[in-house]
N, CA, C and O atoms as CSV, one atom per row, in Angstrom:
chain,resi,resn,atom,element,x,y,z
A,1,UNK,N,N,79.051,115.301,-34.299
A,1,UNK,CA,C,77.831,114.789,-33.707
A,1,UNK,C,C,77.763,113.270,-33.936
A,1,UNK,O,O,78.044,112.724,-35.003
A,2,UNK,N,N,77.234,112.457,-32.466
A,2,UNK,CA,C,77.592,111.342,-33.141
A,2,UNK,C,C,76.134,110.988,-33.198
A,2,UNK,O,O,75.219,111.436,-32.508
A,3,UNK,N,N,76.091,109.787,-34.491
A,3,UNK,CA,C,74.600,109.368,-35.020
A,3,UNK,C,C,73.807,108.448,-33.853
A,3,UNK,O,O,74.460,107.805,-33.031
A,4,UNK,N,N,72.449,108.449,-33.862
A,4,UNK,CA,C,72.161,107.714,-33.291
A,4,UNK,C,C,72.416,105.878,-33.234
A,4,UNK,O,O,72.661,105.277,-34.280
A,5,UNK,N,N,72.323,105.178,-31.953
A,5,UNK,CA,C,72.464,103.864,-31.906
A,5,UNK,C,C,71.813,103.046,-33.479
A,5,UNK,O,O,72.384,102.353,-34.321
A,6,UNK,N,N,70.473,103.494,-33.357
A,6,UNK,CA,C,70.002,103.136,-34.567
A,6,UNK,C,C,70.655,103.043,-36.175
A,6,UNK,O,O,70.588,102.126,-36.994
A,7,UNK,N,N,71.135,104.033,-36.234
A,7,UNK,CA,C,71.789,104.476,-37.290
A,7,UNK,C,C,73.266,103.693,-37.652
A,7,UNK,O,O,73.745,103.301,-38.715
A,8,UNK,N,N,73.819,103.657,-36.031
A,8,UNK,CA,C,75.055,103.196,-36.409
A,8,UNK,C,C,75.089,101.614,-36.810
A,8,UNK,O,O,76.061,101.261,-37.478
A,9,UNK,N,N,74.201,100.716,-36.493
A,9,UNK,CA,C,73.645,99.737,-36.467
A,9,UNK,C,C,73.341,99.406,-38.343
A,9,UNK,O,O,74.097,98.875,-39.156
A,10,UNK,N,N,71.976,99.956,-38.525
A,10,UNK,CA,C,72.147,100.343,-40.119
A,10,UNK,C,C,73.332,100.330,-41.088
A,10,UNK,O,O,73.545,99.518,-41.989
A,11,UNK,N,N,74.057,101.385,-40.727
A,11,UNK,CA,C,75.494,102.015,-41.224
A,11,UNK,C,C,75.951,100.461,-41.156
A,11,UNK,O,O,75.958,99.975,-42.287
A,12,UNK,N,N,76.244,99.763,-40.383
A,12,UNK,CA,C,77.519,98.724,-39.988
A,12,UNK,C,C,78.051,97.601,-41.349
A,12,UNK,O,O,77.084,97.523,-42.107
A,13,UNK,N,N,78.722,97.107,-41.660
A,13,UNK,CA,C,79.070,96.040,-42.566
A,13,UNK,C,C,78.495,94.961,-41.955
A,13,UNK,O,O,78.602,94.681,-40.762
A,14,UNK,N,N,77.532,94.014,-43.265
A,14,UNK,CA,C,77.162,92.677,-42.656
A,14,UNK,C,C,78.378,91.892,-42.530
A,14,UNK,O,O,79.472,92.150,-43.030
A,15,UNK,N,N,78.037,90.848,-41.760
A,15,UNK,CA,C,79.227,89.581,-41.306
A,15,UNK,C,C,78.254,88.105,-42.203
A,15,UNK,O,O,77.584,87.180,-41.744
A,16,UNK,N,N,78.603,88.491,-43.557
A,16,UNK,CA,C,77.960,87.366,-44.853
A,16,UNK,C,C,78.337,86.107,-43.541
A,16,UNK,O,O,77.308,85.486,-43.274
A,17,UNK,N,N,79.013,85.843,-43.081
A,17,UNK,CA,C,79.013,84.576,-42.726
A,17,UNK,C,C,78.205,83.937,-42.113
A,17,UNK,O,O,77.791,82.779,-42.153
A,18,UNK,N,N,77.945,85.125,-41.321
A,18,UNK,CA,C,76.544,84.917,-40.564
A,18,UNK,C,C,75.140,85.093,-41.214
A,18,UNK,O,O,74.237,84.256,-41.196
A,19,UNK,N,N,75.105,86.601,-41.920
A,19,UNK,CA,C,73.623,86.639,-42.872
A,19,UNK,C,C,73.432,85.887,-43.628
A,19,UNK,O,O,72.358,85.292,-43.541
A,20,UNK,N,N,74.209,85.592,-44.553
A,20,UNK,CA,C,73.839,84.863,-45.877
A,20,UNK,C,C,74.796,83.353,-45.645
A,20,UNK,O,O,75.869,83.095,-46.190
A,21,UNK,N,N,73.991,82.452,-44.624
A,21,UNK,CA,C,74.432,80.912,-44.585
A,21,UNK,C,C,74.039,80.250,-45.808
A,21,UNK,O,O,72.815,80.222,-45.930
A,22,UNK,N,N,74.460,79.893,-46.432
A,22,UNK,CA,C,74.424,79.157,-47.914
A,22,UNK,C,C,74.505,77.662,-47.801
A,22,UNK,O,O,75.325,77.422,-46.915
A,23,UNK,N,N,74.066,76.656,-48.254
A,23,UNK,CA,C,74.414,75.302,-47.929
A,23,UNK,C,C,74.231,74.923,-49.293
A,23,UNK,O,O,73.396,75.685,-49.781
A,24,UNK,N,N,74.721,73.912,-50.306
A,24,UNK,CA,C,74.649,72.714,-50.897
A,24,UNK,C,C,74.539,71.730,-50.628
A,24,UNK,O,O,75.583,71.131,-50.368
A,25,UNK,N,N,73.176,70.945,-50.522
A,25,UNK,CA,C,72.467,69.623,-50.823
A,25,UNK,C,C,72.708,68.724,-52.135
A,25,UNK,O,O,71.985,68.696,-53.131
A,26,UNK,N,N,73.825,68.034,-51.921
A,26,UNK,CA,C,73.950,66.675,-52.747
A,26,UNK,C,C,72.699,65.770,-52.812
A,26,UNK,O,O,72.597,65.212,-51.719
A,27,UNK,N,N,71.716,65.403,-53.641
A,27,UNK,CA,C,70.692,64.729,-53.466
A,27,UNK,C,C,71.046,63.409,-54.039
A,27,UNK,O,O,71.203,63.295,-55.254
A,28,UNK,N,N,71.179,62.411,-53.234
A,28,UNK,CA,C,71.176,61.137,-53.978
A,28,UNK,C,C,70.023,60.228,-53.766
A,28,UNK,O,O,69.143,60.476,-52.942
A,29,UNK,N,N,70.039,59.146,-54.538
A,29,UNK,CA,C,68.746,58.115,-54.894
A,29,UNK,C,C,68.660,57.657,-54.044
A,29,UNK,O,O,67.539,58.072,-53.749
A,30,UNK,N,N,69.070,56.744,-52.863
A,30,UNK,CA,C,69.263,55.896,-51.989
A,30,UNK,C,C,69.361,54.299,-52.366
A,30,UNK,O,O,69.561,53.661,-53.400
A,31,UNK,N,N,69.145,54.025,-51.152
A,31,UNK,CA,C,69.437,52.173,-51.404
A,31,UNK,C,C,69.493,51.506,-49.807
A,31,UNK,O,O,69.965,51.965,-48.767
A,32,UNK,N,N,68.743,50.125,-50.130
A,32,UNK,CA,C,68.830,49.160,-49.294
A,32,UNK,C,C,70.158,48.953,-48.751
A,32,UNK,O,O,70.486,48.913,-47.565
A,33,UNK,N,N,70.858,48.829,-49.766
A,33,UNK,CA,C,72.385,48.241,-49.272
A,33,UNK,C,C,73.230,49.261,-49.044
A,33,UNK,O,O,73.679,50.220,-49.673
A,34,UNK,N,N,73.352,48.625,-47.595
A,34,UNK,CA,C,74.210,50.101,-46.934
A,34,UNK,C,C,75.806,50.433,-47.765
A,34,UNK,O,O,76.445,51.481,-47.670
A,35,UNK,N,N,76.119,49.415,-48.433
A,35,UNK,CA,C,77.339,49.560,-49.452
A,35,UNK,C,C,77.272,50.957,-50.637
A,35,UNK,O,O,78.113,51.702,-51.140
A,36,UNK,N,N,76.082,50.831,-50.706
A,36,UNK,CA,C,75.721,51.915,-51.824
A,36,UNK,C,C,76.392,53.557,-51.500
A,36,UNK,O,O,76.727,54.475,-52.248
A,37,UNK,N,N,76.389,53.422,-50.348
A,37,UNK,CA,C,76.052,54.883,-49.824
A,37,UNK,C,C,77.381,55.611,-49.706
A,37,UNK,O,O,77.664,56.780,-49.966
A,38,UNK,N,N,78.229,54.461,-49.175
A,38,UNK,CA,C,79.787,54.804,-49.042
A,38,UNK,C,C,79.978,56.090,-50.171
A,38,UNK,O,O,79.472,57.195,-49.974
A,39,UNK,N,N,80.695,55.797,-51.235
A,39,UNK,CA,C,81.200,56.649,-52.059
A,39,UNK,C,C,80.581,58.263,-52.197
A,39,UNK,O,O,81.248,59.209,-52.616
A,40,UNK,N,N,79.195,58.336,-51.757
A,40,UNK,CA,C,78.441,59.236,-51.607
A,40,UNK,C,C,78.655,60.103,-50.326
A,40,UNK,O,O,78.519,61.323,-50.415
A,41,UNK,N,N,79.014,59.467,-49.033
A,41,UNK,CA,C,79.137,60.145,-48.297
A,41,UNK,C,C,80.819,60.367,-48.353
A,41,UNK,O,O,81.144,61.424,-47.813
A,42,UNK,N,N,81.723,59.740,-48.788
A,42,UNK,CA,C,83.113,60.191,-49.469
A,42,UNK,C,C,83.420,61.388,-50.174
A,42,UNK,O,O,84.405,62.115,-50.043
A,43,UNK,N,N,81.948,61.550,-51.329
A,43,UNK,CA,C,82.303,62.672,-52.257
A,43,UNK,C,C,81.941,63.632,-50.994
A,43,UNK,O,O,82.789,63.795,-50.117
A,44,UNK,N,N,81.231,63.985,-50.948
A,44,UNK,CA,C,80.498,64.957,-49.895
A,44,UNK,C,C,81.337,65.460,-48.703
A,44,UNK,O,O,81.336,66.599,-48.236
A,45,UNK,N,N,82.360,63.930,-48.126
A,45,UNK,CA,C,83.221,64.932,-47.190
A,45,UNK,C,C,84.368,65.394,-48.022
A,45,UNK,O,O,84.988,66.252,-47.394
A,46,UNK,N,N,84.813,65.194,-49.017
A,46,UNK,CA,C,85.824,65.743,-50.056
A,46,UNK,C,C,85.267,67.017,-50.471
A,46,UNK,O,O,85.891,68.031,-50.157
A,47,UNK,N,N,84.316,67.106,-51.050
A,47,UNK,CA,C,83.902,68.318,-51.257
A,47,UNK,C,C,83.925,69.325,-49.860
A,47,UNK,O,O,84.271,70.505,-49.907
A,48,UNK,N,N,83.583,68.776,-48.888
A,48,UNK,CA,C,83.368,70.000,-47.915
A,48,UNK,C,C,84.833,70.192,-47.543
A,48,UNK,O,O,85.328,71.291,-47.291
A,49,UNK,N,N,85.592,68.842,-47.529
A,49,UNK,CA,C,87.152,69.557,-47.353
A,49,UNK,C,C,87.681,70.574,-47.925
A,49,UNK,O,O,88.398,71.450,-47.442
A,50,UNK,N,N,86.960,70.298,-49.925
A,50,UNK,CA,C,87.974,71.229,-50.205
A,50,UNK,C,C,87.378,72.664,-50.284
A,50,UNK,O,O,88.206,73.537,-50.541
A,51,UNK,N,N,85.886,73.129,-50.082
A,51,UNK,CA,C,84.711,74.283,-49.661
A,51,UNK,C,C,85.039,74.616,-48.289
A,51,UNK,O,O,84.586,75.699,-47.917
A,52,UNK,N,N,85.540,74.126,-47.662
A,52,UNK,CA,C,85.330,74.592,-46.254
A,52,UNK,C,C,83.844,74.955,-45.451
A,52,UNK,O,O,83.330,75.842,-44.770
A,53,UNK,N,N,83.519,73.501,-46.087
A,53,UNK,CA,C,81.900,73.265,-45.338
A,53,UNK,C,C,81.021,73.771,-45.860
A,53,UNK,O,O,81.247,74.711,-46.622
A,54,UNK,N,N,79.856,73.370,-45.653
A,54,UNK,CA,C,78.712,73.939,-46.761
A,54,UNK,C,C,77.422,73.481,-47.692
A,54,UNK,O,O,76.461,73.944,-48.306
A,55,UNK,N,N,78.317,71.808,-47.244
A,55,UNK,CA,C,77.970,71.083,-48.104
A,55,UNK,C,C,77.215,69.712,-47.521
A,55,UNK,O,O,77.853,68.933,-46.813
A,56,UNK,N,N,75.619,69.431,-47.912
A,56,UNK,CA,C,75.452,67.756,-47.066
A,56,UNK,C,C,74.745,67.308,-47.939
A,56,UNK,O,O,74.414,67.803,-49.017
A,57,UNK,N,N,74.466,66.215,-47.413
A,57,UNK,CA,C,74.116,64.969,-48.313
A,57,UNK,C,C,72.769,64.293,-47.890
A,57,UNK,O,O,72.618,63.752,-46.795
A,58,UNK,N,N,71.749,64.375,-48.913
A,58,UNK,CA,C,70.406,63.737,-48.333
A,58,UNK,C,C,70.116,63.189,-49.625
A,58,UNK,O,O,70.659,63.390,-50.711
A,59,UNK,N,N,68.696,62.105,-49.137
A,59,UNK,CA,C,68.810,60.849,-50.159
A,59,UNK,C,C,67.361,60.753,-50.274
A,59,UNK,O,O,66.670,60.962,-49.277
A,60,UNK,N,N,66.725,60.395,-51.630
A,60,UNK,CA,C,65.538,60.410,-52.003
A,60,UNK,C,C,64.856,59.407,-51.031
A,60,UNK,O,O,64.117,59.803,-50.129
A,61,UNK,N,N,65.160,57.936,-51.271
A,61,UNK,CA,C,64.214,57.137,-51.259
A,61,UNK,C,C,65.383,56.090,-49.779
A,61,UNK,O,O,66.538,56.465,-49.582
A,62,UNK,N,N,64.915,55.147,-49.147
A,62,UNK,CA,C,65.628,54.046,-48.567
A,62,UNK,C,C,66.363,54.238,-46.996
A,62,UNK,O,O,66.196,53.511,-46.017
A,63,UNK,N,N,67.316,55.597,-47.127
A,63,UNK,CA,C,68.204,56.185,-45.661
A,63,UNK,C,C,67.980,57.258,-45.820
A,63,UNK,O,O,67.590,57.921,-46.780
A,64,UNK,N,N,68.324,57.527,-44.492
A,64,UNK,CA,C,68.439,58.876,-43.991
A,64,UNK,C,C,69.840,60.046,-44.438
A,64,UNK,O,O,70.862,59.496,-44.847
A,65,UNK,N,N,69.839,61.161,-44.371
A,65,UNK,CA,C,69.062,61.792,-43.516
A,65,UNK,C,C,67.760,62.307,-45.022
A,65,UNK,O,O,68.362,61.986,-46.047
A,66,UNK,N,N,66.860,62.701,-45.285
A,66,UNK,CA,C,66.316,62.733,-46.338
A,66,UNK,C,C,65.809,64.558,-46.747
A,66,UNK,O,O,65.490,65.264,-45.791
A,67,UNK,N,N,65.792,64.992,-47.772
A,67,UNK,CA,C,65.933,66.576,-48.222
A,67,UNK,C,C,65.426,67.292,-46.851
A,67,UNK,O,O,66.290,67.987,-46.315
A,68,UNK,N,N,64.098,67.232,-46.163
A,68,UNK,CA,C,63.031,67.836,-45.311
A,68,UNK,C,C,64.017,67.690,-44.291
A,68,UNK,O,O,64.260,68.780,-43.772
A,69,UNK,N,N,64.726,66.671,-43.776
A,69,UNK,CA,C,65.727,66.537,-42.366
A,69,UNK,C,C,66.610,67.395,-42.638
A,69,UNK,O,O,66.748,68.347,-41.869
A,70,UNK,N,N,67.315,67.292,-43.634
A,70,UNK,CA,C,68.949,68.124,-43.878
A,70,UNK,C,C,67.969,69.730,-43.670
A,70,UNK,O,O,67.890,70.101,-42.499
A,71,UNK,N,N,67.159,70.769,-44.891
A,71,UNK,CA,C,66.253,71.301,-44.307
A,71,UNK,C,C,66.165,71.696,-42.929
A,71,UNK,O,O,66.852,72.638,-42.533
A,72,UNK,N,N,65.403,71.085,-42.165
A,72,UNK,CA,C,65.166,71.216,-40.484
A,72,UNK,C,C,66.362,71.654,-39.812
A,72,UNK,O,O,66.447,72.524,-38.946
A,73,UNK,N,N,67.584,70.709,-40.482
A,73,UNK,CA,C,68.985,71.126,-39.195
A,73,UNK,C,C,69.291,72.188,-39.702
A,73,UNK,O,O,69.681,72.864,-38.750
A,74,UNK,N,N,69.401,73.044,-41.003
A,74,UNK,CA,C,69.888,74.268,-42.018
A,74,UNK,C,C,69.141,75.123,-41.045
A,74,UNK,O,O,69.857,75.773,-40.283
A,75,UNK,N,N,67.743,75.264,-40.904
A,75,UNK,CA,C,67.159,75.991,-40.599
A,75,UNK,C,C,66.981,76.171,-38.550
A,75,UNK,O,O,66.477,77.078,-37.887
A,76,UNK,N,N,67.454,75.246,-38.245
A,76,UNK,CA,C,68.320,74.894,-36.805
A,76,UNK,C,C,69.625,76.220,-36.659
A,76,UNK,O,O,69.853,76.963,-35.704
A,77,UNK,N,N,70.221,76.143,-37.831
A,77,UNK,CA,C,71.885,76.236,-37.916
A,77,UNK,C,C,71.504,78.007,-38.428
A,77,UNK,O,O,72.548,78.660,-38.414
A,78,UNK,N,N,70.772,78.509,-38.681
A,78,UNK,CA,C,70.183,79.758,-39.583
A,78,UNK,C,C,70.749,79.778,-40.711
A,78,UNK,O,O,71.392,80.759,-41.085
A,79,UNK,N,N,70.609,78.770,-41.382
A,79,UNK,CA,C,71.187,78.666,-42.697
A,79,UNK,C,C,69.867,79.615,-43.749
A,79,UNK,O,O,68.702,79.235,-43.641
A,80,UNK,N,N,70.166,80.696,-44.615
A,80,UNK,CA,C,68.964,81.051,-45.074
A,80,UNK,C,C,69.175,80.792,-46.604
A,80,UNK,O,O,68.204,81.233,-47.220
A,81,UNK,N,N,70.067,80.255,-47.388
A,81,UNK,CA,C,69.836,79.936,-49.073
A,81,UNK,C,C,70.459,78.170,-49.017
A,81,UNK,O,O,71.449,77.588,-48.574
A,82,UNK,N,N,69.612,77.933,-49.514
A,82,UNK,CA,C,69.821,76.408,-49.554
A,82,UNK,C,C,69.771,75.943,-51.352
A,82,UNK,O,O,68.755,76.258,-51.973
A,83,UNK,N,N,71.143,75.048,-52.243
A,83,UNK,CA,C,70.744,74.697,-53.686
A,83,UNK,C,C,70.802,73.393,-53.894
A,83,UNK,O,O,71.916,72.876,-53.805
A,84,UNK,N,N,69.652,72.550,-54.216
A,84,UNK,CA,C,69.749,71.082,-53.845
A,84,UNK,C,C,70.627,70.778,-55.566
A,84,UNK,O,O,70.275,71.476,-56.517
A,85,UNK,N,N,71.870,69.567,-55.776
A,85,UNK,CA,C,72.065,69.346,-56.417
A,85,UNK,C,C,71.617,67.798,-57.152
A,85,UNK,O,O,72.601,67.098,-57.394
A,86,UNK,N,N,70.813,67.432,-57.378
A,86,UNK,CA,C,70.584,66.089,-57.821
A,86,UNK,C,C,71.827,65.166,-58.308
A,86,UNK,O,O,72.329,65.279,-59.426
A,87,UNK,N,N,72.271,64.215,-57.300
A,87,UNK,CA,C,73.253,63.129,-58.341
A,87,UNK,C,C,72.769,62.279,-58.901
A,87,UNK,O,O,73.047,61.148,-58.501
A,88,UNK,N,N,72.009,62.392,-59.849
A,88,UNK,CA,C,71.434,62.237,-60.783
A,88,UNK,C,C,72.066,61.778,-62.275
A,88,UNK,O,O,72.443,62.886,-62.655
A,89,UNK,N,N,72.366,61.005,-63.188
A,89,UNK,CA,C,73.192,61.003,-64.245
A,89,UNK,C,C,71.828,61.786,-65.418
A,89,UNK,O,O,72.048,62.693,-66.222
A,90,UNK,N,N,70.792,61.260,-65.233
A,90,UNK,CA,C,69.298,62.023,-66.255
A,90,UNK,C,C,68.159,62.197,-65.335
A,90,UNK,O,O,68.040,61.613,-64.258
A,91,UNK,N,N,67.424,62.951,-65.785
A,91,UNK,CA,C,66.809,63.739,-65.620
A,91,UNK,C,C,65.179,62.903,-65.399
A,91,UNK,O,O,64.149,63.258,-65.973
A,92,UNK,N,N,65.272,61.977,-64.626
A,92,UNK,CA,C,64.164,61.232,-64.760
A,92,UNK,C,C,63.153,61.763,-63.834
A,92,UNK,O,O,63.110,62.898,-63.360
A,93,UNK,N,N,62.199,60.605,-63.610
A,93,UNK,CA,C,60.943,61.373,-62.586
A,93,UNK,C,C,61.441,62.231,-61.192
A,93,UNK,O,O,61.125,63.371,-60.849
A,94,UNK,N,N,62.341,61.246,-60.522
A,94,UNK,CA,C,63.028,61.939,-59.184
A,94,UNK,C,C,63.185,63.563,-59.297
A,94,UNK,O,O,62.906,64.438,-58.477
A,95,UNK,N,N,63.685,63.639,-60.496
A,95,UNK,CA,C,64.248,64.979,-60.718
A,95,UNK,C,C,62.926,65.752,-61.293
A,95,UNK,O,O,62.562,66.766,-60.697
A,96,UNK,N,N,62.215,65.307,-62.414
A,96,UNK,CA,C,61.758,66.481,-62.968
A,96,UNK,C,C,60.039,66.042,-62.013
A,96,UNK,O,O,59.053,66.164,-62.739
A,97,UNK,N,N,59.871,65.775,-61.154
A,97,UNK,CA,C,58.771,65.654,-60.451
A,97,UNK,C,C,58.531,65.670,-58.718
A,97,UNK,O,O,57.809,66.365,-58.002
A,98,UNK,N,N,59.506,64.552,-58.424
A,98,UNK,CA,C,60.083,64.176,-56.899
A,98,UNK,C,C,60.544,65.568,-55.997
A,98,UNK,O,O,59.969,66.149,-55.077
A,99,UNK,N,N,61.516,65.761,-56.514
A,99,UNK,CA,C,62.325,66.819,-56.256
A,99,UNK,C,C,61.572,68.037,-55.821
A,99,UNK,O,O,61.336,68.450,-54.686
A,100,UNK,N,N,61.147,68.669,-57.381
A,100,UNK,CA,C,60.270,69.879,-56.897
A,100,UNK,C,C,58.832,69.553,-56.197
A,100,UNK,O,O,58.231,70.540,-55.772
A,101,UNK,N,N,58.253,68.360,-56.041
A,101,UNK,CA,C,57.169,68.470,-54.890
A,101,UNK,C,C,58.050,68.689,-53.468
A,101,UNK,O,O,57.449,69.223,-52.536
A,102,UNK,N,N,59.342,68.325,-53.290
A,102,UNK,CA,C,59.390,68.739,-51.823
A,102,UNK,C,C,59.993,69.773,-51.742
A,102,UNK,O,O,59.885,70.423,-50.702
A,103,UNK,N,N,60.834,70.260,-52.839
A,103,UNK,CA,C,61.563,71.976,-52.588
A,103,UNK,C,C,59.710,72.901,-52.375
A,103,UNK,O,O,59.544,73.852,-51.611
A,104,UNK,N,N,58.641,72.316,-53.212
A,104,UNK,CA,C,57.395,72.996,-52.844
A,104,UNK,C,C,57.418,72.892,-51.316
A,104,UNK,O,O,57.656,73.882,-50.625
A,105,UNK,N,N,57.150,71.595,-50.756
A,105,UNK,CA,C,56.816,71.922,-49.336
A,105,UNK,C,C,57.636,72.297,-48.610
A,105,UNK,O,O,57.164,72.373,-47.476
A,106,UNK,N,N,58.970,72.676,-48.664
A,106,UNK,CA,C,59.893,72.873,-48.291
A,106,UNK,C,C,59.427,74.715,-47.963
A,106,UNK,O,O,59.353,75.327,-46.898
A,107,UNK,N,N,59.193,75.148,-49.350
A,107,UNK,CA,C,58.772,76.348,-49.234
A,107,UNK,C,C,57.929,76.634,-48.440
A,107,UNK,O,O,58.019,77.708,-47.846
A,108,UNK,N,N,57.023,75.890,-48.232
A,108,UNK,CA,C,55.373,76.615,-47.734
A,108,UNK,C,C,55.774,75.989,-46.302
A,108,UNK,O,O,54.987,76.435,-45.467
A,109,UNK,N,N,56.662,75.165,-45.749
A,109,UNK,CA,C,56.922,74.810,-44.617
A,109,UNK,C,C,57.740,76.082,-43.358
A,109,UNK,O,O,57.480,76.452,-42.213
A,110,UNK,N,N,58.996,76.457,-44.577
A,110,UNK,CA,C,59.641,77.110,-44.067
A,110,UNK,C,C,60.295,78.717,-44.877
A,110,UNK,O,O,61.464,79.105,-44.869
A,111,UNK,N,N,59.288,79.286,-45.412
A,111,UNK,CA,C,58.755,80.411,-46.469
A,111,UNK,C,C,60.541,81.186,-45.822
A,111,UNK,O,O,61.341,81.487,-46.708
A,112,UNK,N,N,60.783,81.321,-44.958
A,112,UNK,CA,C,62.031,82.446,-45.031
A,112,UNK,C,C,63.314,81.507,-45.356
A,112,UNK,O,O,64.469,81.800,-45.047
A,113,UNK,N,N,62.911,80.325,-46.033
A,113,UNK,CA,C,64.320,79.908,-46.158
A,113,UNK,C,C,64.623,80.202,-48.110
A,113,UNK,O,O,63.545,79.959,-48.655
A,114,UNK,N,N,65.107,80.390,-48.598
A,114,UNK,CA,C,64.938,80.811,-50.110
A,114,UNK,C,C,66.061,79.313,-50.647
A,114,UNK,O,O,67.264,79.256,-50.392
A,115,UNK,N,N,65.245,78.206,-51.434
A,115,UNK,CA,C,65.429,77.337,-51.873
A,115,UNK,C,C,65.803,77.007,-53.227
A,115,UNK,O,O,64.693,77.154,-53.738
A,116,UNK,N,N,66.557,76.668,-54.183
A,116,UNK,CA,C,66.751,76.284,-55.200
A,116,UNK,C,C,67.285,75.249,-56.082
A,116,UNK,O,O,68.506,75.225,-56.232
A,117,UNK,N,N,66.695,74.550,-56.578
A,117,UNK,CA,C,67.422,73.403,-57.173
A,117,UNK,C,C,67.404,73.447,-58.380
A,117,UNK,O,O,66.641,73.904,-59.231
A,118,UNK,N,N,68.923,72.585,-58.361
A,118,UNK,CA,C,69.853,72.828,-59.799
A,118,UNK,C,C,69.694,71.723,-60.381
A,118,UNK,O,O,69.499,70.660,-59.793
A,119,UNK,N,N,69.769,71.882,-61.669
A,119,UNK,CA,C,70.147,70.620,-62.495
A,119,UNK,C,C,70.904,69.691,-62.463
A,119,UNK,O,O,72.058,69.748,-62.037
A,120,UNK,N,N,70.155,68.370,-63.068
A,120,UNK,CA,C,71.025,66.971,-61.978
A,120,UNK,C,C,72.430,67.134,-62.745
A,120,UNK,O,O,72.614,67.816,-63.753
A,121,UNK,N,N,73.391,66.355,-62.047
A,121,UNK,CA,C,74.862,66.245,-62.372
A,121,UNK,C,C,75.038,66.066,-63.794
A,121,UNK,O,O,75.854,66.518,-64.596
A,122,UNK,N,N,73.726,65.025,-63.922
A,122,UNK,CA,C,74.063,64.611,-65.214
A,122,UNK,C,C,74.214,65.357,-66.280
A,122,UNK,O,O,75.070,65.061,-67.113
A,123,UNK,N,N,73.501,66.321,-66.411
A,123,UNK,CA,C,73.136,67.660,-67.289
A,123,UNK,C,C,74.506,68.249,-67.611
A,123,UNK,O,O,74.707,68.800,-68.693
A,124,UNK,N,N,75.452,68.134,-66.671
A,124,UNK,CA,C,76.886,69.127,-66.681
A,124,UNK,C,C,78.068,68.608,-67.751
A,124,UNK,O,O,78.912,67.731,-67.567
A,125,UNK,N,N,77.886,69.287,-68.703
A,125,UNK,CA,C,78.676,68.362,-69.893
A,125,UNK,C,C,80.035,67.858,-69.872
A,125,UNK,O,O,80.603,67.148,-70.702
A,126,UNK,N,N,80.587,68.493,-68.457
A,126,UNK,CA,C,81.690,68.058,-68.156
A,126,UNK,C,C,81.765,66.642,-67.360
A,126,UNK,O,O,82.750,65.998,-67.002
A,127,UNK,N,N,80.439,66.397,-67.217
A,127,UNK,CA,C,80.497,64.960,-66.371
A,127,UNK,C,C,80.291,63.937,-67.419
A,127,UNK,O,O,80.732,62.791,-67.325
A,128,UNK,N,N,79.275,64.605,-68.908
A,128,UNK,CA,C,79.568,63.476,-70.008
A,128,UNK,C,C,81.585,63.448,-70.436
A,128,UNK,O,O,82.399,62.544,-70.623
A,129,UNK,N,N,81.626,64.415,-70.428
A,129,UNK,CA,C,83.169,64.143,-71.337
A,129,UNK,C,C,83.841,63.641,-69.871
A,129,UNK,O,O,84.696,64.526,-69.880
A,130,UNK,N,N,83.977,63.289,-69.268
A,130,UNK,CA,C,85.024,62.497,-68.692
A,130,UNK,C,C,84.526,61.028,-68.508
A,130,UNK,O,O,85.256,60.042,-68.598
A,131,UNK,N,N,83.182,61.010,-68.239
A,131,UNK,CA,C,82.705,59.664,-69.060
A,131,UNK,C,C,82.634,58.967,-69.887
A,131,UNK,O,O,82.420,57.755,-69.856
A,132,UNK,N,N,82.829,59.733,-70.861
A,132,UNK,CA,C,83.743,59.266,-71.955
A,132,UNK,C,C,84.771,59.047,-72.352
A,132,UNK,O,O,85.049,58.202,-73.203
A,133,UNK,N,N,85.687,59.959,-71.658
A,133,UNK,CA,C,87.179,59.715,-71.420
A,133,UNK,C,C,87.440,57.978,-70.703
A,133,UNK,O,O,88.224,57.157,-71.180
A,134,UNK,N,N,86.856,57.832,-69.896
A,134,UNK,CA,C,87.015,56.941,-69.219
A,134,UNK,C,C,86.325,55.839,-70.022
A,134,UNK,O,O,87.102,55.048,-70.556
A,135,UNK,N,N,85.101,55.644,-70.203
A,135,UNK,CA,C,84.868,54.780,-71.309
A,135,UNK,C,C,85.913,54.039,-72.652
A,135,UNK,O,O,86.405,52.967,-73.007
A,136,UNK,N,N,85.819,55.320,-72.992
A,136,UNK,CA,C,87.565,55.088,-73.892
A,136,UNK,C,C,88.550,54.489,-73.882
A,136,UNK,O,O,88.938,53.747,-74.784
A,137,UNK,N,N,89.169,54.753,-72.731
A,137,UNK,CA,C,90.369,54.383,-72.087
A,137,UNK,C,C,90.074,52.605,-71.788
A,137,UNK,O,O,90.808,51.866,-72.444
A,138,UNK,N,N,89.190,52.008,-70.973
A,138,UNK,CA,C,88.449,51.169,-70.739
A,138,UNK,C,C,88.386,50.341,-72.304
A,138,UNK,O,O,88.979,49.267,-72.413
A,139,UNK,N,N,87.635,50.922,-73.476
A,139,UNK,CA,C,87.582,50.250,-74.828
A,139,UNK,C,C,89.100,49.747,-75.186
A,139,UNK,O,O,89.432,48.624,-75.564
A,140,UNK,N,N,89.880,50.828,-74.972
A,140,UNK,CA,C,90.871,50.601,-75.581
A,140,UNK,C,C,91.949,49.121,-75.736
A,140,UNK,O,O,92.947,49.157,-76.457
């Protein structure tokens, strides 16, 4: 007997690629000087080279595109889990204030998108020890 349309539908394997669109948001500070920005939008296409996409880049304060824009196109694209990463070295106002007022409106803007932000770069102890490595090397 075969099941109904309904059923078989149910039954089926999701295609994650499609349900569960995932993106990483690089959050950086911004700046007047369009020099600033270079290396930032460098890491970001390196990273998506070596992710195979996934990954964009929005900026607090100065240029575009800014958290709420990147946002808008995700939710354009049916992107539904979004994790903003702060490049951030500490944990200053941007981060422990800035940030979560707009992942808030972010929420109440666009409630089916499920949002989360991570702790700034700086926090990742692997970004102190090679800073130090390099420091080092530099003293030496």
């Amino acid at each position: 007997m075969e099941l109904p349309v309904w059923a078989q539908i149910l039954l089926e394997e999701p295609d994650h690629n499609e349900v569960c669109k995932r993106t990483l948001v690089l959050m950086g500070h911004g700046s007047r000087d369009p020099r600033w920005r270079e290396p930032f939008d460098r890491l970001c296409a390196a990273a998506n080279a070596a992710n195979g996409g996934g990954i964009r880049m929005a900026f607090m304060d100065f240029i575009e595109p800014t958290l709420m824009q990147v946002v808008e196109d995700c939710v354009r694209e049916g992107v539904q889990s979004i994790a903003v990463l702060p490049l951030f070295l500490a944990a200053g106002a941007h981060v422990a204030t800035d940030i979560p007022s707009q992942i808030d409106e972010i929420r109440t803007r666009f409630p089916q998108i499920r949002i989360e932000p991570l702790a700034s770069i700086g926090e990742d102890p692997r970004l102190f020890s090679l800073m130090k490595e390099i420091i080092l090397e530099r003293a030496a």
